[in-house]
Structure formats: structure tokens, C-alpha cells
C-alpha positions as CSV (number, residue, x, y, z in Angstrom):
1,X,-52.3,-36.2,2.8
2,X,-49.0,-35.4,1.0
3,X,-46.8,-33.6,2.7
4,X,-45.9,-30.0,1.9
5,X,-41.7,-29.1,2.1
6,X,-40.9,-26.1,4.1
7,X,-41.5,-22.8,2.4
8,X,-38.8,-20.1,4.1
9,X,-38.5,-16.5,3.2
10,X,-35.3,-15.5,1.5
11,X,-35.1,-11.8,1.8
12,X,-33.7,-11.6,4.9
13,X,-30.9,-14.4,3.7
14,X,-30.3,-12.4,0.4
15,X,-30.1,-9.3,2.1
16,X,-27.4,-10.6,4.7
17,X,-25.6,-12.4,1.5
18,X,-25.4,-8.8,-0.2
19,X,-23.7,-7.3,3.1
20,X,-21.6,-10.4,3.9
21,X,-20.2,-9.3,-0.1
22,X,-19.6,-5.9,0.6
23,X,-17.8,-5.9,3.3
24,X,-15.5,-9.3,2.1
25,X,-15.0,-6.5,-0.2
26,X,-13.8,-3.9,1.8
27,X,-11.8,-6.2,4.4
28,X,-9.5,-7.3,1.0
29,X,-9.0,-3.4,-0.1
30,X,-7.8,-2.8,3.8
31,X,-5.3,-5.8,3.2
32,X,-3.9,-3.9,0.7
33,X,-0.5,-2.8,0.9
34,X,0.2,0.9,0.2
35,X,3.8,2.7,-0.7
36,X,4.8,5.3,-1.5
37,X,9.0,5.5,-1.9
38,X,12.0,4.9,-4.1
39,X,13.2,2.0,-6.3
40,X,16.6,0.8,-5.0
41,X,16.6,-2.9,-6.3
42,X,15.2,-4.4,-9.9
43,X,15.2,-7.4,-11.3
44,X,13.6,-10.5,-13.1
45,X,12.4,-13.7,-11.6
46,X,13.0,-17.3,-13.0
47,X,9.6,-16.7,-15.1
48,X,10.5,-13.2,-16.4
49,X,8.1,-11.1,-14.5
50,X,10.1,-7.6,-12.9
51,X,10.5,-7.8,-8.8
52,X,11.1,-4.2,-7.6
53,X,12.3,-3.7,-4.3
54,X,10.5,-0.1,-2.7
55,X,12.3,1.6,0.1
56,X,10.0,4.3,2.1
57,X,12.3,5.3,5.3
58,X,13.4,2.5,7.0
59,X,11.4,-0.5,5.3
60,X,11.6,-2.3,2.0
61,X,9.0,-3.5,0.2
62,X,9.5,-6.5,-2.6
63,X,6.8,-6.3,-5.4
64,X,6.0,-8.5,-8.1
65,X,4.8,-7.1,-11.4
66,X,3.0,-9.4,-13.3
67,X,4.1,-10.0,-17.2
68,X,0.1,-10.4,-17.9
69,X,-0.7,-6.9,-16.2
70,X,1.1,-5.4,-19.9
71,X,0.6,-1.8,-18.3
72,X,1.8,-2.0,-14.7
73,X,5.2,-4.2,-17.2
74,X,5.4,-1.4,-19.4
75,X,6.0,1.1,-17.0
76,X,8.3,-1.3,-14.7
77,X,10.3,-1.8,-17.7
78,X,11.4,1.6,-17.9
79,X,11.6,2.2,-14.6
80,X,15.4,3.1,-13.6
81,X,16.8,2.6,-9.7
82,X,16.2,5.6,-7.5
83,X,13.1,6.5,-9.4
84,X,10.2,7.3,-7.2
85,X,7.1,5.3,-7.4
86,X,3.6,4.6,-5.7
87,X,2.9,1.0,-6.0
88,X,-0.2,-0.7,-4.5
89,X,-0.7,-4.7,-4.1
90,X,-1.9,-8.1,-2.2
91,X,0.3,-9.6,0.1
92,X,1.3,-12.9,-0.7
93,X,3.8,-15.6,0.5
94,X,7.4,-13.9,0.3
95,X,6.4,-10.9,-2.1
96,X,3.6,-8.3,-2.9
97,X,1.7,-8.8,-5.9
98,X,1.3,-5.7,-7.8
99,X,-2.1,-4.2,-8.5
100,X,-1.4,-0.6,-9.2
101,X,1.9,1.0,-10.5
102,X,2.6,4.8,-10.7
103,X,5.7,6.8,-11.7
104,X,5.7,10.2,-8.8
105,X,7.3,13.7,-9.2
106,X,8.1,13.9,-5.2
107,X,7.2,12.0,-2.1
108,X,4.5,13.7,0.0
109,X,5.1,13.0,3.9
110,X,1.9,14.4,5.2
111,X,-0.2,12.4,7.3
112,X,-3.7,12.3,9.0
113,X,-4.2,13.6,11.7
114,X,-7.2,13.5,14.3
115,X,-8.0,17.2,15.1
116,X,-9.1,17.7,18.8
């Protein structure tokens, strides 16, 4: 009699795999670092992408923009010192890689809170 290989259901695996996804997804937009603040510091690295450095309050931020993301670079480029920016990006090693580059008109301070 020749032998017949195990036959297992995959829905309930494909259906875990499509969650597992979604929230790998939303675990690497919370690691996302957020700022809002003013450019005090910019520069080139060895390679020729911009560096910005982002103070809101107290802390400083150093980002990276990319010379391959040509629209977050365009707007770096004309970026002066003490311009106010909202910059979004991935933490890596030493810097913050850019992701998302904005030019504000004022600094909102509001923040959430949890109504009682």
C-alpha cells in the first residue's frame, strides 16, 4: 500500500501569516521617530547626502536625508538654519534616516490628553 504524505489545512496558517504582516507593520511605523522643531546644524556627510540636526526643547535630533530620496534633498537643500521643520524617520546606528521632510509655518505644542 503506498503511503499517502500528510495533507494539513492551510487557512488557519495563512490567516496567522496575514496578521503576523500587519502588525510587523505597525510595530516598524511605532519605531518611527517623530519631530517637530527647528534646524540649528546642516551639513554634508563624506558621501554628499545633507545631515540636519533638529532641536525641539531640550533634545537634538540628527537626520540623514538621503541623495536618492530627490524630494526630501530638494527641500533640505534649501533649507536655511533656524528654519522650522517636521521631519519623520528610522532609527539607525548613530543617525535617523529620513522618511518624510516638511517645511512648517509655527510649532504646535499641544498634546493629548486623556479626558477623565
Amino acid at each position: 500500500m503506498p503511503e499517502v504524505p500528510n495533507k494539513i489545512d492551510k487557512t488557519l496558517i495563512n490567516t496567522l501569516s496575514v496578521l503576523a504582516r500587519k502588525e510587523k507593520k505597525a510595530k516598524g511605523f511605532q519605531r518611527r521617530v517623530r519631530v517637530r522643531g527647528k534646524v540649528i546644524k546642516k551639513g554634508l556627510t563624506k558621501k554628499g547626502n545633507i545631515r540636519l540636526v533638529v532641536q525641539k526643547g531640550e533634545d537634538k535630533y540628527n537626520f540623514v536625508i538621503i541623495k536618492s530620496h530627490k524630494e526630501n534633498y530638494a527641500l533640505a537643500e534649501k533649507l536655511s538654519e533656524d528654519s522650522l521643520v517636521y521631519c519623520e524617520g528610522i532609527n539607525k546606528f548613530r543617525a535617523i534616516i529620513c522618511t518624510k521632510l516638511k517645511q512648517i509655518s509655527r510649532i504646535d505644542e499641544s498634546e493629548q490628553i486623556t479626558l477623565s
